[in-house]
KEDRENKE-50388 format. One record per residue (C-alpha): residue in three letters; residue number from 0; x, y, z. Coordinates in steps of 0.1 Angstrom, whole numbers, padded with zeros to 4 digits. Layout:
N
[node 'ALA',NUM,[X,Y,Z]]
...
END
This chain:
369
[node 'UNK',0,[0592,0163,1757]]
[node 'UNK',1,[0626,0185,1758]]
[node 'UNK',2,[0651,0174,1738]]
[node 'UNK',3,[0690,0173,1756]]
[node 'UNK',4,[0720,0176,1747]]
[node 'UNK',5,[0737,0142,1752]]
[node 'UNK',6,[0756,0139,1784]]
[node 'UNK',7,[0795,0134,1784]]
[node 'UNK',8,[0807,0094,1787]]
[node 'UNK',9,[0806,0094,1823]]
[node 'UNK',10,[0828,0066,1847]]
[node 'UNK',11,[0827,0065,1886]]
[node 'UNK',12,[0858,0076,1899]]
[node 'UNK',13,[0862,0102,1873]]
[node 'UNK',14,[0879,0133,1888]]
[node 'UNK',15,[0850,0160,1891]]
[node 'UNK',16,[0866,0194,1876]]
[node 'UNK',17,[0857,0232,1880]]
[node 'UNK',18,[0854,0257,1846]]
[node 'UNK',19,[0855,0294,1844]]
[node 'UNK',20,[0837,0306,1812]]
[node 'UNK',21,[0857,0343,1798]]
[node 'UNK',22,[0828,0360,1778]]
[node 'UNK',23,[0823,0392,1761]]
[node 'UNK',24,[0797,0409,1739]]
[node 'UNK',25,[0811,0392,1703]]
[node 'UNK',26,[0824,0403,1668]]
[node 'UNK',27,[0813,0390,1632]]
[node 'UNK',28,[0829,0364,1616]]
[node 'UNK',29,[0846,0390,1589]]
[node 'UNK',30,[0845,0424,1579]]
[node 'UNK',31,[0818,0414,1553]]
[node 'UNK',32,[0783,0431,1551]]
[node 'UNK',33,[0769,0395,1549]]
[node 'UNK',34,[0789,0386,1580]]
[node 'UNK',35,[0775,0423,1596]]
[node 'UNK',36,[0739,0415,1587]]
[node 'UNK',37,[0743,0380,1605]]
[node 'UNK',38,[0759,0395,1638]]
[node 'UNK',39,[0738,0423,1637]]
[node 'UNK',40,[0703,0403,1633]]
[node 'UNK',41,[0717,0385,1667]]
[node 'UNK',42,[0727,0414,1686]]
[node 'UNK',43,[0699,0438,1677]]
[node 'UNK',44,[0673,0410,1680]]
[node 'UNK',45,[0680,0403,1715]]
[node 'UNK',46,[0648,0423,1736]]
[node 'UNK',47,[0671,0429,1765]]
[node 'UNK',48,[0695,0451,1734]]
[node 'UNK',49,[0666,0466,1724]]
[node 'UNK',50,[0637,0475,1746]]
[node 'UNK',51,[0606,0484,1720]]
[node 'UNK',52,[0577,0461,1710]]
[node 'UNK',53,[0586,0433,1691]]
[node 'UNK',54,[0561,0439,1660]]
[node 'UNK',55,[0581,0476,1660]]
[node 'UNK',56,[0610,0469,1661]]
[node 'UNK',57,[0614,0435,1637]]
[node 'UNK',58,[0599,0458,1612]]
[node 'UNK',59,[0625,0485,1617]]
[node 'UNK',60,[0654,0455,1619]]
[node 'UNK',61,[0644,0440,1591]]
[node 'UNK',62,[0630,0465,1570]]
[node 'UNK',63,[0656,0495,1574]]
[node 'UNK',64,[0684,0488,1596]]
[node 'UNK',65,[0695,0451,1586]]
[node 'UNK',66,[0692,0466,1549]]
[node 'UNK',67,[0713,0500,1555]]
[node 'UNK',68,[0743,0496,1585]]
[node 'UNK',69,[0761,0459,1572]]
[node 'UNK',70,[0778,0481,1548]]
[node 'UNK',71,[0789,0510,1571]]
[node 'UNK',72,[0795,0485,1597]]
[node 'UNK',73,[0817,0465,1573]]
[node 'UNK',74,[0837,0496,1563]]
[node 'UNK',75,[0848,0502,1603]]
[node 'UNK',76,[0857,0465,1613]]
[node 'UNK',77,[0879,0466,1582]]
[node 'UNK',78,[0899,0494,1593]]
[node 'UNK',79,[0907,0477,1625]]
[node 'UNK',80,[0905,0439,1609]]
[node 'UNK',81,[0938,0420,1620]]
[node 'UNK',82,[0959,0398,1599]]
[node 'UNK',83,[0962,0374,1628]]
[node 'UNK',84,[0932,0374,1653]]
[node 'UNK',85,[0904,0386,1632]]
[node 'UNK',86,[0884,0412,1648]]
[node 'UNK',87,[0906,0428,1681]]
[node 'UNK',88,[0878,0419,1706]]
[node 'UNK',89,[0882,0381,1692]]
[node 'UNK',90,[0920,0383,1695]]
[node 'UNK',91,[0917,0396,1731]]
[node 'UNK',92,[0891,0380,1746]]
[node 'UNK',93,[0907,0349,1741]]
[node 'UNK',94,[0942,0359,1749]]
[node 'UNK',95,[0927,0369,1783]]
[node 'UNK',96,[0909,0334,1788]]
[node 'UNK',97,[0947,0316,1778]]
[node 'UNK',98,[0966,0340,1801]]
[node 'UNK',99,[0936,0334,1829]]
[node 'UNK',100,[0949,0298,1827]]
[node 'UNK',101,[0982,0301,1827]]
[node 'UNK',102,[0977,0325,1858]]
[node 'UNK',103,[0959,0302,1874]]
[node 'UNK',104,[0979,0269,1870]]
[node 'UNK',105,[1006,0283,1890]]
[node 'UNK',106,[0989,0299,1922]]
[node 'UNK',107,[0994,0261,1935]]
[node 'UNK',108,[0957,0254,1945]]
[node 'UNK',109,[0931,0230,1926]]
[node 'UNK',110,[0933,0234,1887]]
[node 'UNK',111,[0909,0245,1868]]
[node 'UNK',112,[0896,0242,1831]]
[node 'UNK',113,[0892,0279,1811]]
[node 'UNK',114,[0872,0284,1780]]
[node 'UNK',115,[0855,0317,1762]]
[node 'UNK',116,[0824,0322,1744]]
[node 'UNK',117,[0812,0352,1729]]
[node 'UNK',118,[0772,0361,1734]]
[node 'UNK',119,[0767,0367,1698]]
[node 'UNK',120,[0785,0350,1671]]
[node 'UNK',121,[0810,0325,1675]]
[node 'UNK',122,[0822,0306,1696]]
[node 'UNK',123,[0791,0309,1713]]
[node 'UNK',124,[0785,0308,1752]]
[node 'UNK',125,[0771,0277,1744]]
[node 'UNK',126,[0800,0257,1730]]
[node 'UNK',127,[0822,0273,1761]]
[node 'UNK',128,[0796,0254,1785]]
[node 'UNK',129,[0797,0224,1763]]
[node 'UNK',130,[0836,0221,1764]]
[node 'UNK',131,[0838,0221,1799]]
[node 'UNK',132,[0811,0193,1802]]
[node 'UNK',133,[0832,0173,1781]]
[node 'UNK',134,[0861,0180,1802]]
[node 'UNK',135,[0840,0167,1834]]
[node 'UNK',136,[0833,0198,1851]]
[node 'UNK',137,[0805,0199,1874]]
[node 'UNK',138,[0810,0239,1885]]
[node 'UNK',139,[0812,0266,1866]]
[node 'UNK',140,[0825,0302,1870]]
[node 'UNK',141,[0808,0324,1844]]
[node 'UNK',142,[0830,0353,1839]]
[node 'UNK',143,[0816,0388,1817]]
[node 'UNK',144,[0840,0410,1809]]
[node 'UNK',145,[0819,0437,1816]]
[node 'UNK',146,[0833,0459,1845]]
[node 'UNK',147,[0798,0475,1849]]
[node 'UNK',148,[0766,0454,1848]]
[node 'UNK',149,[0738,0463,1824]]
[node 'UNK',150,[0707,0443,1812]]
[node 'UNK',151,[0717,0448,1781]]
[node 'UNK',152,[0754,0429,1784]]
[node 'UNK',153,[0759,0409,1816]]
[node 'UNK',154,[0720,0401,1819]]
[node 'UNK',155,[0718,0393,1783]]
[node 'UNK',156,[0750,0367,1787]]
[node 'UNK',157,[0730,0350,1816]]
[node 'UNK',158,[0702,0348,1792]]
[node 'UNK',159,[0725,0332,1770]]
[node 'UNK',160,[0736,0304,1799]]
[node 'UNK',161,[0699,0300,1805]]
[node 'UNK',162,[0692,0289,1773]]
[node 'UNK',163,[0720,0263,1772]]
[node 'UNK',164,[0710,0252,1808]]
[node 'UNK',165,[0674,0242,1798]]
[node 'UNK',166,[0690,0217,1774]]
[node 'UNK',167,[0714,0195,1797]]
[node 'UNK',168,[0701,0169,1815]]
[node 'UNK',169,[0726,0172,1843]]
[node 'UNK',170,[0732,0206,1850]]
[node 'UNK',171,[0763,0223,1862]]
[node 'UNK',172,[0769,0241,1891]]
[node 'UNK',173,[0769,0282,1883]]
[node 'UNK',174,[0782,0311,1899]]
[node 'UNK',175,[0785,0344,1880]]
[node 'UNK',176,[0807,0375,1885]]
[node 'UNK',177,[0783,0401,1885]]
[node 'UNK',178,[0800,0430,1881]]
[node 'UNK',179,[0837,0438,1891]]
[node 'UNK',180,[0832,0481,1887]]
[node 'UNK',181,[0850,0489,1920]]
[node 'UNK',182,[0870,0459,1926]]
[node 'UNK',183,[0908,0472,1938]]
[node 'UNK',184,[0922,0452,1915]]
[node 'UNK',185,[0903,0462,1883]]
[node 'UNK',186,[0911,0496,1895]]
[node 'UNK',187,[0946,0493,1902]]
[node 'UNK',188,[0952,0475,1866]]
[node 'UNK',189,[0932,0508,1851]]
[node 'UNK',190,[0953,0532,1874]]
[node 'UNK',191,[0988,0509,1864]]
[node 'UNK',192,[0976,0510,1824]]
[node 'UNK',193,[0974,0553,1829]]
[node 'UNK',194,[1003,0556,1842]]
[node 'UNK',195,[1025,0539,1821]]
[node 'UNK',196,[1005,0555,1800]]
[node 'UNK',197,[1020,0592,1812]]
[node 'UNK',198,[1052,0582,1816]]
[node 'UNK',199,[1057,0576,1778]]
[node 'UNK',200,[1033,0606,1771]]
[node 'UNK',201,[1034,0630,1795]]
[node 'UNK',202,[0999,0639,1815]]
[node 'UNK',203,[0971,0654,1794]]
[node 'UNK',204,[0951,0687,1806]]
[node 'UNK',205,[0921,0666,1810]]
[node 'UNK',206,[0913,0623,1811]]
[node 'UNK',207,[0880,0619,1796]]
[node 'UNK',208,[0865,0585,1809]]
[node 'UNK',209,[0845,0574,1780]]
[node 'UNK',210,[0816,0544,1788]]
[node 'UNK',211,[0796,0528,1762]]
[node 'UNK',212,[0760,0543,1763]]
[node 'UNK',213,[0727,0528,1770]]
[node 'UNK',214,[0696,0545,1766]]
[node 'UNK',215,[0680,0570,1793]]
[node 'UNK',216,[0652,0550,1803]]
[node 'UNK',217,[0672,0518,1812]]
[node 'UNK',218,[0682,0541,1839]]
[node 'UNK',219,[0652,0556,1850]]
[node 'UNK',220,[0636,0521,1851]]
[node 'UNK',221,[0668,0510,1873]]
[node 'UNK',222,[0697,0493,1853]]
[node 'UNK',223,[0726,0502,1878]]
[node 'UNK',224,[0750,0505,1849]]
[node 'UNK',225,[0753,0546,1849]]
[node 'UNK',226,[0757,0543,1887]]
[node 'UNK',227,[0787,0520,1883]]
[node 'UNK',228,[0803,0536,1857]]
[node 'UNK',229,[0805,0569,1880]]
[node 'UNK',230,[0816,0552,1902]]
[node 'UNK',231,[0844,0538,1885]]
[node 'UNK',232,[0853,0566,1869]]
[node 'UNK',233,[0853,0581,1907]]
[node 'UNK',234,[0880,0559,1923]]
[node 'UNK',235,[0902,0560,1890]]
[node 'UNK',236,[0904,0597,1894]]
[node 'UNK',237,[0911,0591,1932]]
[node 'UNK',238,[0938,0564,1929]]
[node 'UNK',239,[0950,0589,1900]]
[node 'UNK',240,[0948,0617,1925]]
[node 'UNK',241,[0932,0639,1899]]
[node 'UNK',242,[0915,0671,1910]]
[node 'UNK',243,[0876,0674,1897]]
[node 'UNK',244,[0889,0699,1870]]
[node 'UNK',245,[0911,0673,1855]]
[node 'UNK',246,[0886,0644,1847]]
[node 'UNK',247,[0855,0641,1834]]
[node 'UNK',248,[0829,0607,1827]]
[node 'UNK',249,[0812,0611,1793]]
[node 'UNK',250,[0793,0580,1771]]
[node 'UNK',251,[0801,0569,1737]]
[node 'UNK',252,[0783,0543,1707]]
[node 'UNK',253,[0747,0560,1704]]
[node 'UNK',254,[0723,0544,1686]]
[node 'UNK',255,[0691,0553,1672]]
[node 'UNK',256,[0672,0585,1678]]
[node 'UNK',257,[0657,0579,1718]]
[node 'UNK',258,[0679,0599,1743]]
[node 'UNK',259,[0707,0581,1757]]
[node 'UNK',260,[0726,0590,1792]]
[node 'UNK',261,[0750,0618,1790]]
[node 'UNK',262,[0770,0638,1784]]
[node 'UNK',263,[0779,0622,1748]]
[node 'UNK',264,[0817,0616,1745]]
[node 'UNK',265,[0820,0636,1710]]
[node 'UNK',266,[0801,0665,1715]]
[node 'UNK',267,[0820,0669,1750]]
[node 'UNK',268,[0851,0666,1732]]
[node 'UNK',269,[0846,0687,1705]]
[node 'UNK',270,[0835,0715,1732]]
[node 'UNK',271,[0868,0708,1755]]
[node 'UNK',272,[0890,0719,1720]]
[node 'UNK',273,[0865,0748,1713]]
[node 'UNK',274,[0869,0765,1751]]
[node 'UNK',275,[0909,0755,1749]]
[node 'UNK',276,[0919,0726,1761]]
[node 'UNK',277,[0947,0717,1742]]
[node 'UNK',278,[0958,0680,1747]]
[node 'UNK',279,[0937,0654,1763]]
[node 'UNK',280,[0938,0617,1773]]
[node 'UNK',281,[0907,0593,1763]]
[node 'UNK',282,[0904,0557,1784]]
[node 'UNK',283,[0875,0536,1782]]
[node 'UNK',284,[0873,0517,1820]]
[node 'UNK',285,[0843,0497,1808]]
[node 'UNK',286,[0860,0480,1778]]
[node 'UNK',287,[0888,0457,1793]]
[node 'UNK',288,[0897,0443,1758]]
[node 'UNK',289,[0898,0467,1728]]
[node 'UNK',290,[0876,0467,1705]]
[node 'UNK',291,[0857,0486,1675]]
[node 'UNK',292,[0840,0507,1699]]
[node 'UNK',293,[0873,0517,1710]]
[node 'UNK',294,[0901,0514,1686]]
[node 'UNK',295,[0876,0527,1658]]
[node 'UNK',296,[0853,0552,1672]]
[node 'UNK',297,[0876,0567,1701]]
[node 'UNK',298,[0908,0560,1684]]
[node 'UNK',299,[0901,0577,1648]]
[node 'UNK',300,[0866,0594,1650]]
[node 'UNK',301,[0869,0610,1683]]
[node 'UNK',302,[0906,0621,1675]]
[node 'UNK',303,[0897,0635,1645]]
[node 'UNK',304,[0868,0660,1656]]
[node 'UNK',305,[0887,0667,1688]]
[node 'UNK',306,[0915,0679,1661]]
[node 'UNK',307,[0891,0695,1639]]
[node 'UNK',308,[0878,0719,1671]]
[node 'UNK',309,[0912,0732,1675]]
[node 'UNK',310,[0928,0706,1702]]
[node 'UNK',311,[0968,0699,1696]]
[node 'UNK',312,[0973,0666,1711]]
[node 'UNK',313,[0950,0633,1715]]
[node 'UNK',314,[0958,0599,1726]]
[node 'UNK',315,[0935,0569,1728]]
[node 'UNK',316,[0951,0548,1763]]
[node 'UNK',317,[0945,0510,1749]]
[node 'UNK',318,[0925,0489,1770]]
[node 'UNK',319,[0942,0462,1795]]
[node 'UNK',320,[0939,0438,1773]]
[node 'UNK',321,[0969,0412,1778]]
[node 'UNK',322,[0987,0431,1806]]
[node 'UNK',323,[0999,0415,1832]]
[node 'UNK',324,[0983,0434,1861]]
[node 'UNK',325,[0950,0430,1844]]
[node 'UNK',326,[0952,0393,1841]]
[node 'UNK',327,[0963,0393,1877]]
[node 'UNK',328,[0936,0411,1885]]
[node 'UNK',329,[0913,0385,1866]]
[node 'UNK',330,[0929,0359,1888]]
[node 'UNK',331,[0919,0375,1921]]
[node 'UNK',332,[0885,0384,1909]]
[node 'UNK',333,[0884,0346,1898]]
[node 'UNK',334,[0896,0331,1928]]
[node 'UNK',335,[0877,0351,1954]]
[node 'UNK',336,[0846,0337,1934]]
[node 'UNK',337,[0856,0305,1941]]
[node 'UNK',338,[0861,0299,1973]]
[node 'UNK',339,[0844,0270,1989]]
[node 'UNK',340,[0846,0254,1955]]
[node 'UNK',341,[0884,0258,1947]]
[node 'UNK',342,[0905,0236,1974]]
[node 'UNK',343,[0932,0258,1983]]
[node 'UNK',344,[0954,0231,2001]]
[node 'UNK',345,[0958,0210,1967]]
[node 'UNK',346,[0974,0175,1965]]
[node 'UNK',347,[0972,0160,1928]]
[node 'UNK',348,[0978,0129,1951]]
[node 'UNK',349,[0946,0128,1969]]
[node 'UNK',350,[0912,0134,1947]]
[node 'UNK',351,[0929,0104,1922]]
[node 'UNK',352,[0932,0082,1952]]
[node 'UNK',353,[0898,0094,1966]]
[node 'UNK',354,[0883,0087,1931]]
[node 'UNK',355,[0894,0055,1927]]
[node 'UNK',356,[0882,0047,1963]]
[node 'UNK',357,[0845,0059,1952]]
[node 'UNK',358,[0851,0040,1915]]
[node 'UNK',359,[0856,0004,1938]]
[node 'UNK',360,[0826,0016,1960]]
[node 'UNK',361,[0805,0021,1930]]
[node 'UNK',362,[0814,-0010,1913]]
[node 'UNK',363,[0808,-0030,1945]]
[node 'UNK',364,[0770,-0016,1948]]
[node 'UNK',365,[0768,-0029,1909]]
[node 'UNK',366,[0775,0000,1889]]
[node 'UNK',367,[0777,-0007,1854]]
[node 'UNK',368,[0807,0018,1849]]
END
């Protein structure tokens, strides 16, 4: 028999509630190698992170990787560690599920309960879903922070949901936002974050749009993620009105020695300094909250050999993050996902007197609560 989580205490007439869950891919715990070794044994044992035959690949985990990379893993989180927040992906993730709230609260239609989960480490998607339950809702709004969907992130998460769901009793309603790539919002919030950007700048001689990788055959076999991350890199450059010789798409974070969809951010860069471009602009569109993929890697590493090749001036544009439009943005996205759940037309007046109507009706039949 399958063993449930308990239920919440449950009373008739209790006002049914709607959650959104804000996840994103997840940080360690500290800038430890034992704290590495833990996150990484999560996130590089999930199959849909890594696509090679089990018996392979837990020998190669556990017998070279999980032994080797805590250490150099350690090394980079500490150089972006903060005081306040821990890891930046931590700190923003749930700055963005706060500020969702707060956004929320004050559009005037039916409120709703916001919590965050990270897919590996904690807090864990699990114990998002789990305080919402408690907080009686019945409908949930899972929410990736993954611009561009991929097996390997927004699948994965679902996974994660899944495995939650097969241990409740009474399960919640779900809806997920699949993607959000070429939503006019996101891209208006990415074309908003530029610009401000240039203005305290000036323009670069070329934005390089740089995506976390995935491996080549994840494509071939028919992930969508390269497609989407063309095409948001597409209508950034169009609501930027770039020409095509001002932008180019590259892919960043490779791992391990299979090939992985290009062109490769680095080597790109380090060949736009070598032929003479002179001052460039790096944004990542897929990473709405900074991280150590992009404060780290494109912030120091890629800086550094673009400087090395012979290039004068670099910036890293941060993520959205906590800015306003963004959250905005995440507030439309939310809200259009919704609909037919949210009422717009809210009284606080009417579900309590409605619940207490259905609380009498209850009782009447012989309901114990």
């Amino acid at each position: 028999m399958p063993q449930y989580i308990p239920e919440p205490a449950y009373q008739h007439g209790s006002l049914r509630r709607i959650g959104i869950i804000v996840t994103n891919l997840g940080t360690p715990d500290a800038p430890t190698a034992p704290a590495l070794r833990r996150y990484l044994k999560q996130f590089l044992g999930d199959p849909r992170v890594v696509e090679i035959p089990r018996p392979i690949w837990w020998l190669i985990l556990n017998g070279i990787i999980l032994n080797t990379r805590p250490a150099k893993s350690a090394a980079k989180y500490a150089k972006v560690w903060m005081e306040e927040g821990g890891s930046p992906l931590r700190y923003w993730t749930e700055q963005q599920a706060k500020l969702l709230a707060q956004t929320l609260s004050k559009d005037g239609h039916e409120p709703v309960e916001v919590a965050w989960g990270m897919r590996y480490g904690k807090p864990s998607i699990e114990s998002a879903i789990l305080e919402l339950r408690a907080k009686g809702c019945d409908r949930l709004l899972f929410f990736p922070m993954y611009p561009q969907y991929a097996a390997s992130t927004t699948a994965s998460s679902t996974d994660a949901i899944a495995d939650t769901f097969r241990r409740l009793r009474n399960v919640p309603g779900l809806r997920t936002v699949r993607n959000f790539h070429d939503h006019p919002a996101f891209i208006s919030a990415l074309t908003s974050n530029v610009r401000k950007h240039w203005s305290q700048h000036g323009r670069p001689d070329k934005l390089v749009m740089s995506f976390h990788g995935v491996p080549r055959y994840t494509l071939d076999k028919g992930d969508p993620y390269h497609c989407e991350c063309l095409k948001t890199g597409r209508l950034l450059a169009d609501a930027l009105g770039l020409q095509p010789e001002e932008w180019i798409v590259t892919f960043q974070s490779l791992f391990g020695r299979a090939e992985w969809i290009k062109p490769y951010t680095e080597p790109t860069v380090r060949e736009l300094a070598k032929t003479g471009t002179r001052k460039i602009d790096v944004i990542c569109p897929g990473f709405p909250a900074d991280c150590l993929e992009t404060i780290e890697e494109i912030g120091m590493e890629v800086r550094d050999a673009f400087l090395e090749e012979g290039g004068e001036t670099y910036h890293y544009i941060p993520a959205l993050n906590g800015g306003e439009e963004w959250i905005a943005a995440m507030a439309t996205i939310a809200s259009e996902q919704l609909l037919g759940w949210r009422s717009l037309n809210w009284n606080p007046e009417e579900p309590s007197q409605e619940a207490e109507i259905q609380r009498r009706a209850a009782l009447a039949l012989g309901s114990p609560r």
